[in-house]
N, C-alpha and C positions, 0 to 999 in steps of 0.2 A: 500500582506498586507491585502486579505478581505479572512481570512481562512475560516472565518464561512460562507460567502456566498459560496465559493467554494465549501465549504465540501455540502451545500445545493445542489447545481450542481452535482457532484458527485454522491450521493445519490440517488438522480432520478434517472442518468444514470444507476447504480446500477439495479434497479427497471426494469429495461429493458433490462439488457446486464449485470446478476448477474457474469459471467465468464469472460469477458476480462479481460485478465490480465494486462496490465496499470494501466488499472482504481483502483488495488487493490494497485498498488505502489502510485500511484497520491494520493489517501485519504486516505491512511497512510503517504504520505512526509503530507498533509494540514492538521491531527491531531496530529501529531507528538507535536507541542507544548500543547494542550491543553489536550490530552488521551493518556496518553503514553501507556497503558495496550492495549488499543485497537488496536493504531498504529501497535504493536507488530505482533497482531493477523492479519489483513492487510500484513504485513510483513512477516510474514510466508505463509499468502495464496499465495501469489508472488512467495516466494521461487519455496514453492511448484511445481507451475504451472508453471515455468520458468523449473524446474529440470524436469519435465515430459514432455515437448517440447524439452530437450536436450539442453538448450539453459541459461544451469548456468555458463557461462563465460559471461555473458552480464547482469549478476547481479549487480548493482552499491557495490562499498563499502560500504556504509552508512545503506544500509539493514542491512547487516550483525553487524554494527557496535552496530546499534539503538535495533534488534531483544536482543542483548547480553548486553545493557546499564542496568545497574543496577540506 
């Protein structure tokens, strides 16, 4: 329920560890309600780097659902 603090957390961590890939599904599920365009962008960097580790069967659905939400 504190998106906006979280996404502040995020952020930093961001700032430190721009490549884990978590952290780029985390702060796209926490703007997801308020940036959709951006979440998106979040959302694809995931992809991405989830497909490049071999490890796109452990993709949630909701990626994919939200990446393709009109």
């Amino acid at each position: 329920g504190e998106n906006s603090r979280a996404y502040e957390i995020l952020k930093r961590v961001e700032r430190v560890s721009p490549d884990r890939v978590v952290l780029m599904l985390n702060i796209a599920d926490v703007i997801w309600g308020s940036d959709k365009n951006k979440s998106k962008g979040y959302y694809k960097k995931y992809v991405d780097s989830m497909g490049r580790a071999g490890k796109e069967r452990l993709i949630p659905l909701r990626v994919f659902e939200r990446i393709y939400y009109k």
